[in-house]
KELUM-757911 format. One record per residue (C-alpha): residue number from 1; residue in three letters; x, y, z negated. Coordinates in nm, 2 decimals. Layout:
NUM_ala_X_Y_Z $
...
This chain:
1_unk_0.00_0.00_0.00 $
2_unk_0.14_0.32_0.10 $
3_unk_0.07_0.60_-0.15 $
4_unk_0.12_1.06_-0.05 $
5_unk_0.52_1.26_0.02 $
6_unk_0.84_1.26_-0.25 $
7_unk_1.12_1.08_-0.41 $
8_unk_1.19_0.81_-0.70 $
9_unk_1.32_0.80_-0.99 $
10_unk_1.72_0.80_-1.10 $
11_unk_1.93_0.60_-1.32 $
12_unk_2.03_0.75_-1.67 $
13_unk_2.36_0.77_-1.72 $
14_unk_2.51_0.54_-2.02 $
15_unk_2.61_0.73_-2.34 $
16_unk_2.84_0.64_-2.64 $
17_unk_3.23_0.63_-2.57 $
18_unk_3.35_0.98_-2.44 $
19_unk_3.38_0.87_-2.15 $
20_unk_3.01_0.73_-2.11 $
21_unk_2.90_1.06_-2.25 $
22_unk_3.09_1.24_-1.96 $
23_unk_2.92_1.02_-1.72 $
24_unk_2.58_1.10_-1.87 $
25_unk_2.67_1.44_-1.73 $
26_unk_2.61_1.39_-1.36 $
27_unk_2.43_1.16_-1.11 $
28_unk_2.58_0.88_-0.93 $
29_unk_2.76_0.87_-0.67 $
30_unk_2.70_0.63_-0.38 $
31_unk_3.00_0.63_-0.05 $
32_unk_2.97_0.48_0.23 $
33_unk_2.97_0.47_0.62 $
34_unk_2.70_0.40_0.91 $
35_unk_2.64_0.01_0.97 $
36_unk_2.87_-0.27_0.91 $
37_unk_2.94_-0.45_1.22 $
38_unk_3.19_-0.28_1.44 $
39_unk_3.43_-0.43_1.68 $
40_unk_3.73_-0.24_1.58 $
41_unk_3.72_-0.29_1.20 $
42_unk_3.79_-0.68_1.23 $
43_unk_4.16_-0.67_1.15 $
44_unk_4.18_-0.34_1.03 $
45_unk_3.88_-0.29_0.74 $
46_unk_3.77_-0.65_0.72 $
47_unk_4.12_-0.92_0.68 $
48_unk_4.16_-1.17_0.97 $
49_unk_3.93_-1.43_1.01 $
50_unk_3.64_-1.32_0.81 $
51_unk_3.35_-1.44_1.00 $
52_unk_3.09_-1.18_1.09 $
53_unk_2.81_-1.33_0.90 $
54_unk_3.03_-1.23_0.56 $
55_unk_3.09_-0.85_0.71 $
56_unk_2.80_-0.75_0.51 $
57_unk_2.92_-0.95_0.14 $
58_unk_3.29_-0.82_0.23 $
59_unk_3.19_-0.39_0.29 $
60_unk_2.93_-0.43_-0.01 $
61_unk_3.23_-0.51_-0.21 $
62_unk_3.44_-0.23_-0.11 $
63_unk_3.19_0.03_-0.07 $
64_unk_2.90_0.16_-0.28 $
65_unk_2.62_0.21_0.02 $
66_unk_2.56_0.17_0.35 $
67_unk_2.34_0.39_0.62 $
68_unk_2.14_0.15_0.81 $
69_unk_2.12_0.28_1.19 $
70_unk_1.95_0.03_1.35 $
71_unk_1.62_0.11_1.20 $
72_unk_1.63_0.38_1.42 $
73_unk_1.60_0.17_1.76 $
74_unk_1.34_-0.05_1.65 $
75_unk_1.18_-0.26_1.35 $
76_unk_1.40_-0.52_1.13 $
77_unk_1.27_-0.80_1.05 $
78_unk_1.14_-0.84_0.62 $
79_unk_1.37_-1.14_0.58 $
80_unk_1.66_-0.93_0.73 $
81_unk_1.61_-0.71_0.46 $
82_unk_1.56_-1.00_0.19 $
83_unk_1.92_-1.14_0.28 $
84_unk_2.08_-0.77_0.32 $
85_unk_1.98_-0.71_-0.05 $
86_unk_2.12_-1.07_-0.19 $
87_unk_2.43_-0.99_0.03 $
88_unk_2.53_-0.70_-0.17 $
89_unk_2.62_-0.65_-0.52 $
90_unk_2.42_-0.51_-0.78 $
91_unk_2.45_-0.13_-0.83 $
92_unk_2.49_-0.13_-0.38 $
93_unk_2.24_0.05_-0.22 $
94_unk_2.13_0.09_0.16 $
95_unk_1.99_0.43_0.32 $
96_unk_1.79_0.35_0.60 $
97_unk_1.75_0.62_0.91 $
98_unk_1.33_0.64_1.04 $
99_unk_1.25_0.53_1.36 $
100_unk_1.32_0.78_1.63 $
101_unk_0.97_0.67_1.75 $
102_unk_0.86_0.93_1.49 $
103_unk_1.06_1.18_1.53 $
104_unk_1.14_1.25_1.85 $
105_unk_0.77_1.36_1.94 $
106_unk_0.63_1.72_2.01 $
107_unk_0.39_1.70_1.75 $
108_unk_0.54_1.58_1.46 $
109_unk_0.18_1.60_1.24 $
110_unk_0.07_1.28_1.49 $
111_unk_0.36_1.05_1.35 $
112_unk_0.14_0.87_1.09 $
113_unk_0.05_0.56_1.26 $
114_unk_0.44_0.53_1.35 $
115_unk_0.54_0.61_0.97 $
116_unk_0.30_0.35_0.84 $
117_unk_0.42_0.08_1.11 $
118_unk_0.77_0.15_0.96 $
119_unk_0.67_0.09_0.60 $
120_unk_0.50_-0.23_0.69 $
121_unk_0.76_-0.39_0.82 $
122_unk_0.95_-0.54_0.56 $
123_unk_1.21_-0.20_0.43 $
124_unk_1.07_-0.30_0.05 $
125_unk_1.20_-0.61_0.06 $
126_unk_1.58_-0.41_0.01 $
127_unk_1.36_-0.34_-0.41 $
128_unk_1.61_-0.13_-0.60 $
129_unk_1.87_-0.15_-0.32 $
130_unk_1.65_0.07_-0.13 $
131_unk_1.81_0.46_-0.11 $
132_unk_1.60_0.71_0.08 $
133_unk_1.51_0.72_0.41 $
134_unk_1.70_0.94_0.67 $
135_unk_1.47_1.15_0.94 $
136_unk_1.67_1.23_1.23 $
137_unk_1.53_1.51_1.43 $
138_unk_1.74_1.61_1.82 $
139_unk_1.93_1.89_1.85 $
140_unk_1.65_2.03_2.06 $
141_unk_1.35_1.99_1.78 $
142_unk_1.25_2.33_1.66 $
143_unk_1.14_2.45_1.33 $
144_unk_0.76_2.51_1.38 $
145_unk_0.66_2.54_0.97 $
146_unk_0.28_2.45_1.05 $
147_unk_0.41_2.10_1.19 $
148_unk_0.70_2.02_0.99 $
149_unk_0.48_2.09_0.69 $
150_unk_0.20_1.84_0.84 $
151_unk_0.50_1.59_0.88 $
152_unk_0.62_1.60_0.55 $
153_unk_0.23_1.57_0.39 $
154_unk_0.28_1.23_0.60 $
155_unk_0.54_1.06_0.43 $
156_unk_0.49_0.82_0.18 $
157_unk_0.58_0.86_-0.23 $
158_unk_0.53_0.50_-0.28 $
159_unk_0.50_0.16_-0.08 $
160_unk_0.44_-0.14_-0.24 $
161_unk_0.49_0.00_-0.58 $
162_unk_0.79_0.13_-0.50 $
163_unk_0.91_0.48_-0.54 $
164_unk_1.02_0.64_-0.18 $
165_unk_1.28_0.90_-0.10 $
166_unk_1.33_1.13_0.18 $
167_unk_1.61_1.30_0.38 $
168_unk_1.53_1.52_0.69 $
169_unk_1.84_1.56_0.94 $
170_unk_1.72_1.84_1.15 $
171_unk_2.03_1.98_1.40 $
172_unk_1.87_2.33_1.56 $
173_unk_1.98_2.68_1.41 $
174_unk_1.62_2.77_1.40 $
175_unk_1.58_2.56_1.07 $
176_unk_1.85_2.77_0.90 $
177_unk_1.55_2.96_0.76 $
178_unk_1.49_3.00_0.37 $
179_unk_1.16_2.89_0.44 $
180_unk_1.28_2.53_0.58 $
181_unk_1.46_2.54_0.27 $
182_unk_1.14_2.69_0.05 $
183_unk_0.91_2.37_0.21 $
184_unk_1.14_2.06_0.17 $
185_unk_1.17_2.22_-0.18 $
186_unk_0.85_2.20_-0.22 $
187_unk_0.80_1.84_-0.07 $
188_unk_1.12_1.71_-0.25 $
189_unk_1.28_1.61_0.05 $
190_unk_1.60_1.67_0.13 $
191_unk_1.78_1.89_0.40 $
192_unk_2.10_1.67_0.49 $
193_unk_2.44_1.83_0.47 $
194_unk_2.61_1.80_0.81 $
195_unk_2.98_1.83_0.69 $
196_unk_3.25_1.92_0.96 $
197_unk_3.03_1.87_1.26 $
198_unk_2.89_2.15_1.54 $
199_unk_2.52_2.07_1.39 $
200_unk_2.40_2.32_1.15 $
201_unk_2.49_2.35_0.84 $
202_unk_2.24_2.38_0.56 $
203_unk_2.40_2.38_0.17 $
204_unk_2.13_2.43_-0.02 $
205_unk_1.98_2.15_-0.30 $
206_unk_1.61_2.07_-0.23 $
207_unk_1.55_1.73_-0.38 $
208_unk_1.64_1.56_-0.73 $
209_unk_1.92_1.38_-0.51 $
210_unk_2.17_1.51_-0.21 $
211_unk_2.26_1.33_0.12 $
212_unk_2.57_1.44_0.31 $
213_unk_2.70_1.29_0.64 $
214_unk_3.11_1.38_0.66 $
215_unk_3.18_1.40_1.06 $
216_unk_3.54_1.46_1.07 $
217_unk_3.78_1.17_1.08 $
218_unk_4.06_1.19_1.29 $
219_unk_4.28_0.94_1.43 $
220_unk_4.63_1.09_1.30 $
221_unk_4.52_1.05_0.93 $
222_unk_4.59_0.70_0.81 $
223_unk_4.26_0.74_0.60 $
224_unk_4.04_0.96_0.81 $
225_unk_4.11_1.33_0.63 $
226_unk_4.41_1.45_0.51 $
227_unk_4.45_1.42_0.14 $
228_unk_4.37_1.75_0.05 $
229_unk_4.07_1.70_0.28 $
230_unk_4.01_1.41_0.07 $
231_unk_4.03_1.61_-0.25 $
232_unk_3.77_1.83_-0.15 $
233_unk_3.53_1.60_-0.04 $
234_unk_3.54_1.44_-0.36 $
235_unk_3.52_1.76_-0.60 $
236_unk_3.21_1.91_-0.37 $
237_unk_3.05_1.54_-0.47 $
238_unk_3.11_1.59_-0.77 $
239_unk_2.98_1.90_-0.84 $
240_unk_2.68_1.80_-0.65 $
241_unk_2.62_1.48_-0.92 $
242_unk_2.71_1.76_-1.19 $
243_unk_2.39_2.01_-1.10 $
244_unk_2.61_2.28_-0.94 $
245_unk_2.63_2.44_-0.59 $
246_unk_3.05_2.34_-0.49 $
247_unk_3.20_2.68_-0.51 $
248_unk_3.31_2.67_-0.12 $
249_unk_2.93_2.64_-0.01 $
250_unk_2.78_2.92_-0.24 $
251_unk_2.81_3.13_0.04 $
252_unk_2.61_2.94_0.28 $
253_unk_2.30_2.86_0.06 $
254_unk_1.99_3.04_0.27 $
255_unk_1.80_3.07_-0.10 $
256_unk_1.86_3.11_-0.49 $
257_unk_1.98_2.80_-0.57 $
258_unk_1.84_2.50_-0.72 $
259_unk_1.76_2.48_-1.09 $
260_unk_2.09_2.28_-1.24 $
261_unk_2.06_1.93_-1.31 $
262_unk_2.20_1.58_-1.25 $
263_unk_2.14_1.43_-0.90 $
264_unk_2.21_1.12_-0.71 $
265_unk_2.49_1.17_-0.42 $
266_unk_2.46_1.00_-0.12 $
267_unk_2.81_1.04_0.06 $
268_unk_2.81_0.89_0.45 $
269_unk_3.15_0.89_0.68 $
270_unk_3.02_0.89_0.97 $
271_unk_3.12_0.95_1.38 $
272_unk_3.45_1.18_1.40 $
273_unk_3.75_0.88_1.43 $
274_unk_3.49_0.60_1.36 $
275_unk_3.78_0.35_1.32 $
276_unk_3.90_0.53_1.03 $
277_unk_3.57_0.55_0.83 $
278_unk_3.60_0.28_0.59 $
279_unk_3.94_0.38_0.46 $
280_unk_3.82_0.75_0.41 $
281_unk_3.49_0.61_0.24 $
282_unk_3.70_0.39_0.00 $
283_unk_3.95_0.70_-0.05 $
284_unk_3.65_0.90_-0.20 $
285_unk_3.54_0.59_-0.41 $
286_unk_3.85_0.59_-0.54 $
287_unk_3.85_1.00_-0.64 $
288_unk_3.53_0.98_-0.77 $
């Protein structure tokens, strides 16, 4: 059953040593890339002679989540989902990207039938290893407040009993606006960071959590970014999972910013040197 438009709940934060009481503090922190099978990792991320069938047990060791992309082609299957989720460790958690089928239509306010159709086809089956969902809107997809706002009264705040969270990816300058950022506040949906790419880029916190896609790999860095790179990628997560803006972005923010509090990071390396992706998404793990 498919309930009205939001997001879920978020673990508390143990407390007693020091250190636990430090980690109460902020949100956690979830790294990872887009997909798990790709040619050119066999040899380089995953050891020689892992068989593809383990891909998924060996990155789920290494990383802390994983952006599903071929959820946006066309439906999975519920048992693929079943055996994604007892593939993975506890704690792992998998975003999953919408079905292009809904958004890459003129009138987004008609995508109901195709959001429903997506919920039914088995993404519950991932239970508490499912992250929110990523809406990917074209470059050429303008911001018409009247439909967006229809859109977001569309999408579900719980399936199956289960509390649903949303991400919009929208990549035209006319949704640098303060009141895109004034309605996905308003929806608790939030505006996806696009970090070093030519989309958009949109700082501000609309949503109890944050979702950032990291675009710039490079094929002369051993691990993606340069260390100092690295370093910064890491602290701006952190502040993130902390309640705070990262200094370096206060300046973009279109509105006042979010009231202060812990959030959930979703961290993604993704495109840019895609080779490279896994060892810059286990450099971060290892800052954070």
């Amino acid at each position: 059953m498919i309930a009205g438009a939001g997001d879920g709940p978020y673990p508390a934060g143990p407390s007693g040593t020091r250190r636990e009481a430090a980690m109460a503090k902020h949100g956690p922190i979830r790294i990872g890339v887009g997909g798990w099978t790709f040619e050119p990792w066999r040899g380089v991320f995953y050891p020689e002679g892992l068989t593809q069938k383990r891909e998924l047990e060996y990155a789920g060791s290494k990383l802390t989540a994983i952006e599903i992309n071929g959820t946006y082609y066309g439906s999975q299957k519920p048992e693929s989902f079943a055996r994604w989720r007892a593939e993975t460790p506890d704690g792992f958690v998998f975003s999953l990207k919408g079905p292009r089928f809904t958004t890459n239509r003129r009138v987004l306010g008609e995508a109901g039938e195709s959001i429903e159709r997506f919920f039914n086809s088995g993404v519950t089956e991932l239970k508490e290893k499912l992250g929110p969902v990523n809406w990917q809107f074209m470059a050429t997809k303008k911001f018409d407040p009247d439909d967006f706002e229809a859109f977001l009264k569309l999408l579900p705040r719980r399936v199956e009993g289960q509390d649903i969270r949303h991400a919009v990816e929208v990549r035209h300058d006319s949704f640098k606006s303060p009141d895109f950022v004034a309605l996905a506040r308003e929806y608790g949906v939030a505006i996806i960071f696009a970090g070093d790419s030519a989309f958009p880029v949109i700082a501000d916190v609309t949503a109890p959590f944050v979702y950032a896609r990291i675009m710039g790999t490079s094929e002369d860095e051993a691990l993606g970014y340069a260390p100092a790179a690295l370093d910064g990628w890491a602290a701006t997560a952190k502040a993130w999972a902390s309640g705070e803006t990262p200094p370096a972005l206060k300046g973009a923010l279109l509105a006042p910013p979010a009231q202060a509090a812990p959030r959930e990071v979703f961290l993604f390396v993704i495109s840019g040197f895609k080779p490279r992706n896994p060892a810059a998404a286990m450099a971060l793990i290892e800052r954070v």
